[in-house]
C-alpha positions in Angstrom: -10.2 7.3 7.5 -11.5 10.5 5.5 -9.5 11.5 2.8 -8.5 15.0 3.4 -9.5 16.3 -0.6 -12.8 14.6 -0.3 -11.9 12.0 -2.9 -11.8 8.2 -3.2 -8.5 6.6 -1.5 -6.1 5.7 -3.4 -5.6 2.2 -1.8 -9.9 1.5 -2.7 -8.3 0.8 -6.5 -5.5 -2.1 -4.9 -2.7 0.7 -6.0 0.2 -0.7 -3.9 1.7 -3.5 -3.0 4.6 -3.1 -0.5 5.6 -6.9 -0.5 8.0 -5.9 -3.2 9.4 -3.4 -0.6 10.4 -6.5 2.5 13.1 -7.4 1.5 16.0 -9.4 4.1 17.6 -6.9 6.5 20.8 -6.7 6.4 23.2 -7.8 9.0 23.9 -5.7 11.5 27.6 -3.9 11.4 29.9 -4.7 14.3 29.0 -1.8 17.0 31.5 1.8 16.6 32.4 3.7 19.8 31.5 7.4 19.3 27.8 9.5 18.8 24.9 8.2 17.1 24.5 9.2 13.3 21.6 11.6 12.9 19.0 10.7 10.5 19.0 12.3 7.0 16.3 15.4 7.6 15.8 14.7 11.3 17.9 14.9 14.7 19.5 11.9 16.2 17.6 9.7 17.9 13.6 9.5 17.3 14.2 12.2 14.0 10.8 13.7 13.3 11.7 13.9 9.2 14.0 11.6 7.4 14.8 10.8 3.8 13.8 7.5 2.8 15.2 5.3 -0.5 15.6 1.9 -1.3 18.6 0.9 1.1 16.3 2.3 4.4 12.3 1.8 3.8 12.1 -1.5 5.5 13.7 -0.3 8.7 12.6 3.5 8.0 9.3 2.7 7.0 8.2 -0.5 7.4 9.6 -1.3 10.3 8.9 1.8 12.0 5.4 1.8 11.4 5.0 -1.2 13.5 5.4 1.2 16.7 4.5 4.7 14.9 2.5 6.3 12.4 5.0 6.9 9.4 3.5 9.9 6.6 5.4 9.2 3.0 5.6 12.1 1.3 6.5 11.5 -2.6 7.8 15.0 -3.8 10.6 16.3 -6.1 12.9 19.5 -5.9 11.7 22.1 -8.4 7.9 21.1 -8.7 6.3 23.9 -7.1 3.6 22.1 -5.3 5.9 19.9 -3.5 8.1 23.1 -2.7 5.3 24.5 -0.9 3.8 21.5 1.0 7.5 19.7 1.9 7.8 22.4 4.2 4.3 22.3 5.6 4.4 19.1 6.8 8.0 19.1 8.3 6.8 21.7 10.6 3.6 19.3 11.4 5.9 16.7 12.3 8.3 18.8 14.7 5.3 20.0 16.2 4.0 16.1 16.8 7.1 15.6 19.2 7.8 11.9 17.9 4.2 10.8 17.8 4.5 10.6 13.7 7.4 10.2 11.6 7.4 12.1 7.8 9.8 10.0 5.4 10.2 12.4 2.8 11.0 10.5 -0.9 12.8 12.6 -3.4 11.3 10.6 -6.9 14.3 12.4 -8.6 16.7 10.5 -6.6 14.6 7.4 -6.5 12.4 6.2 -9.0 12.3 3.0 -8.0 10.0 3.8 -5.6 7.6 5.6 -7.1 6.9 3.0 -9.9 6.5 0.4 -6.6 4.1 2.7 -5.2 2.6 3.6 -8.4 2.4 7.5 -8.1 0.1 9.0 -10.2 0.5 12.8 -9.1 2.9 14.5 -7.7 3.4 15.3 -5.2 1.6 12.2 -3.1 1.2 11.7 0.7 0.9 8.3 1.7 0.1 7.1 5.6 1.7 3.6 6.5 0.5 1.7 10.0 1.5 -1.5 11.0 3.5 -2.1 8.2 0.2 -1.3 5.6 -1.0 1.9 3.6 -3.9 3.1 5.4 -4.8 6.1 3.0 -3.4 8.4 0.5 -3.9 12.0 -1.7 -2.3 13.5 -4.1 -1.3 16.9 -4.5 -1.5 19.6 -1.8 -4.2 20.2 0.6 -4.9 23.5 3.1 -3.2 22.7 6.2 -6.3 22.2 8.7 -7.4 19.6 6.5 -4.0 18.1 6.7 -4.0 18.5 10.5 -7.3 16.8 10.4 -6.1 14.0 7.9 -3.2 13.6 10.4 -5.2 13.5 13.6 -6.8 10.3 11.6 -3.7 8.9 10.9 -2.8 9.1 14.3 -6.2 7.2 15.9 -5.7 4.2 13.0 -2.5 3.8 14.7 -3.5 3.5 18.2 -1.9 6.7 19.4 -4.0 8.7 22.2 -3.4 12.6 21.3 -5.4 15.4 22.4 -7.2 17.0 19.6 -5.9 20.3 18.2 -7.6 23.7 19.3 -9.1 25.1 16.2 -8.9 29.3 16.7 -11.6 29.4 14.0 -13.8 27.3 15.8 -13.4 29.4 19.3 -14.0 32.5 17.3 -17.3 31.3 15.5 -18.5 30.3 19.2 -17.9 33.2 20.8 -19.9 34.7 18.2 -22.5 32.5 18.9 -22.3 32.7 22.4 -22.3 36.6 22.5 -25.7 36.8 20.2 -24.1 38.0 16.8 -25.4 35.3 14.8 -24.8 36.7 11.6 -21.1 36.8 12.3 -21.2 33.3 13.6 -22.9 31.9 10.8 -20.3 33.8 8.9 -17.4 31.9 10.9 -18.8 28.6 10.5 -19.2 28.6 6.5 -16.0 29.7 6.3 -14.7 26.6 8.7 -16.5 24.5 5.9 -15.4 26.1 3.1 -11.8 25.4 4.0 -12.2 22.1 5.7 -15.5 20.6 4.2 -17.7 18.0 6.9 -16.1 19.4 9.7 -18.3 17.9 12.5 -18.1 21.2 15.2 -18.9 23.5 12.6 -21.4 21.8 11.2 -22.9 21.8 14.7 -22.0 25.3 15.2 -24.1 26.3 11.7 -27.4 24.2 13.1 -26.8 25.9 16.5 -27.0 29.3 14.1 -30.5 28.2 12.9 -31.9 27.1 16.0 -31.1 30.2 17.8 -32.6 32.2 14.9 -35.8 29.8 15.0 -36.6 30.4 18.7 -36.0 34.0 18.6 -38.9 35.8 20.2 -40.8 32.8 21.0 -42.2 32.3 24.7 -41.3 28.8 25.5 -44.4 28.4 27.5 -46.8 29.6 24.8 -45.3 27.4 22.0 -45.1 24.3 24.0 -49.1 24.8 24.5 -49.8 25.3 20.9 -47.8 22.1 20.5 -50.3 20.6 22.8 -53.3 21.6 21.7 -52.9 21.0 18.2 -50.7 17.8 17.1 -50.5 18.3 14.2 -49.8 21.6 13.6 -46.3 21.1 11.8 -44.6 24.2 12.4 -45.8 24.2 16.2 -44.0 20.4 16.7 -41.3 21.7 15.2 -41.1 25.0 17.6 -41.6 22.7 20.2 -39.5 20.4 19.5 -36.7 23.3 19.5 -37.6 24.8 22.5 -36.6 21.5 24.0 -33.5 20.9 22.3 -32.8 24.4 23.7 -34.2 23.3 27.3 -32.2 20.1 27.1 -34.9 17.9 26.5 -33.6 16.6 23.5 -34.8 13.7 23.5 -38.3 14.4 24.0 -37.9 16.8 20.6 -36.5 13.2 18.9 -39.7 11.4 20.1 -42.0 14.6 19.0 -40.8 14.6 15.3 -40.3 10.8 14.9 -44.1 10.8 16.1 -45.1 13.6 13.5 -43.0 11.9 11.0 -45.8 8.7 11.4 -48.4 11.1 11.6 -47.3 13.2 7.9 -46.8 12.8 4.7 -45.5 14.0 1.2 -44.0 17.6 1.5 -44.7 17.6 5.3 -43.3 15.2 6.5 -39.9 15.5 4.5 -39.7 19.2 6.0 -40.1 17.3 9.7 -37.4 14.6 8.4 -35.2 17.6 7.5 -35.5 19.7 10.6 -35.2 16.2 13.1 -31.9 15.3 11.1 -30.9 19.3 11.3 -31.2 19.3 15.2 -29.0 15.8 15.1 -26.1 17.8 13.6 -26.4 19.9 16.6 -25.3 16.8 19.2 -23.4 15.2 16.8 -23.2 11.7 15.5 -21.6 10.3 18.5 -24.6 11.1 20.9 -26.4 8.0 22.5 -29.8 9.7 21.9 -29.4 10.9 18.5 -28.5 7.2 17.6 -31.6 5.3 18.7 -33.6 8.5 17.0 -32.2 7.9 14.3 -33.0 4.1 14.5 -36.5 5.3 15.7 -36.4 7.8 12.3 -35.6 5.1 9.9 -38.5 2.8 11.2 -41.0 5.5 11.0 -39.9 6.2 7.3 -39.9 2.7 6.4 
């Protein structure tokens, strides 16, 4: 799972040990006619937010986590960063409608449970499934990262959700798609800027370069030059864009994976480059852009 800040997790360094944290539960109390208690922070029944402390984790947490994805969030009243992400990622969990749970820990009130957990910042955010930390970051992140971070939480445990729209995103392609690639380009930096490795817009950004490359050039015409001479460079590499472009993407893998064999020194690390470039446009996840890049890493070594 990627750590939303870009950073090691904290569970890499063996940080926590939640044994400490299972202890017996109690027995239950004989059943009271009347409503169901609501949960501290939440609504009664599946409550989106509670408050967690020593008496509850195992059944709050723990226990919950077995069945649902349960965020810890480690803050304390009166440290502004927690003041200004508590909220945050309430509002992320109303919005999940039950598919998350936030346990909110007030260190203040319970200290035990930060020295178990050993905070080292504050305030922390902790992700538990089945029972288990999965990952962790300290201090406060912008919130599509933390939408991102979450939407990772939520696959580790096994819950099918649609990803989110992303308005940025739509924007940036309808820039693309309407020609102004400046403004596009524009778009898509600032998708990285805020939320760094983001997969679409560093798609959309490649798309931005391809479109610039081929710009003016008659298909026809370059995929004869390509043709006739081999190993002309920055023909195979027209080429090989005008068939990305034509959907004939894997032919262009084939072309520069053949002109990688065929190169060497500076040349053939600009034809490495601009093969792995028009990967980022299909994306990891593509069939074809996985044996190239099997195909790549022969031809290389």
């Amino acid at each position: 799972m990627s750590d939303p800040r870009i950073t090691s997790s904290i569970f890499t360094r063996g940080a926590v040990d939640l044994s400490a944290l299972r202890t017996p539960a109690p027995s239950p109390a004989p059943a009271q006619a009347g409503p169901p208690a609501a949960a501290p922070g939440g609504s009664v029944g599946g409550a989106a937010v509670i408050d967690v402390t020593e008496a509850n984790i195992q059944s709050a947490v723990l226990e919950r986590s077995l069945t649902t994805p349960v965020v810890v969030f480690f803050g304390a009243a009166g440290y502004p960063e927690s003041d200004q992400f508590a909220p945050v990622l309430e509002r992320l969990a109303a919005e999940g409608g039950g598919t998350w749970l936030l346990a909110r820990v007030d260190v203040q009130q319970q200290p035990r449970l930060a020295q178990m957990f050993q905070l080292q910042a504050l305030p922390t955010t902790y992700a538990i499934v089945g029972g288990r930390p999965v990952d962790a970051f300290p201090g406060v992140v912008p919130e599509p990262q933390l939408r991102q971070w979450i939407q990772a939480v939520l696959k580790a445990g096994g819950v099918s959700v649609a990803e989110p729209e992303d308005p940025r995103l739509d924007a940036a392609d309808d820039a693309l798609m309407d020609g102004d690639l400046d403004a596009a380009e524009q778009a898509y930096r600032k998708i990285l800027a805020e939320t760094p490795n983001d997969a679409a817009a560093e798609a959309g950004l490649a798309q931005v370069g391809l479109a610039r490359r081929v710009s003016g050039a008659d298909p026809q015409t370059a995929l004869a030059a390509a043709a006739a001479n081999p190993d002309d460079v920055d023909a195979q590499l027209l080429a090989a864009d005008i068939e990305v472009l034509s959907g004939q993407a894997e032919q262009a893998y084939q072309r520069l994976v053949g002109l990688v064999r065929r190169t060497a020194g500076e040349d053939r690390e600009k034809v490495r480059q601009h093969l792995v470039g028009l990967f980022t446009i299909a994306g990891p996840e593509d069939p074809t852009v996985a044996s190239a890049r099997r195909a790549l890493a022969s031809a290389l070594f």
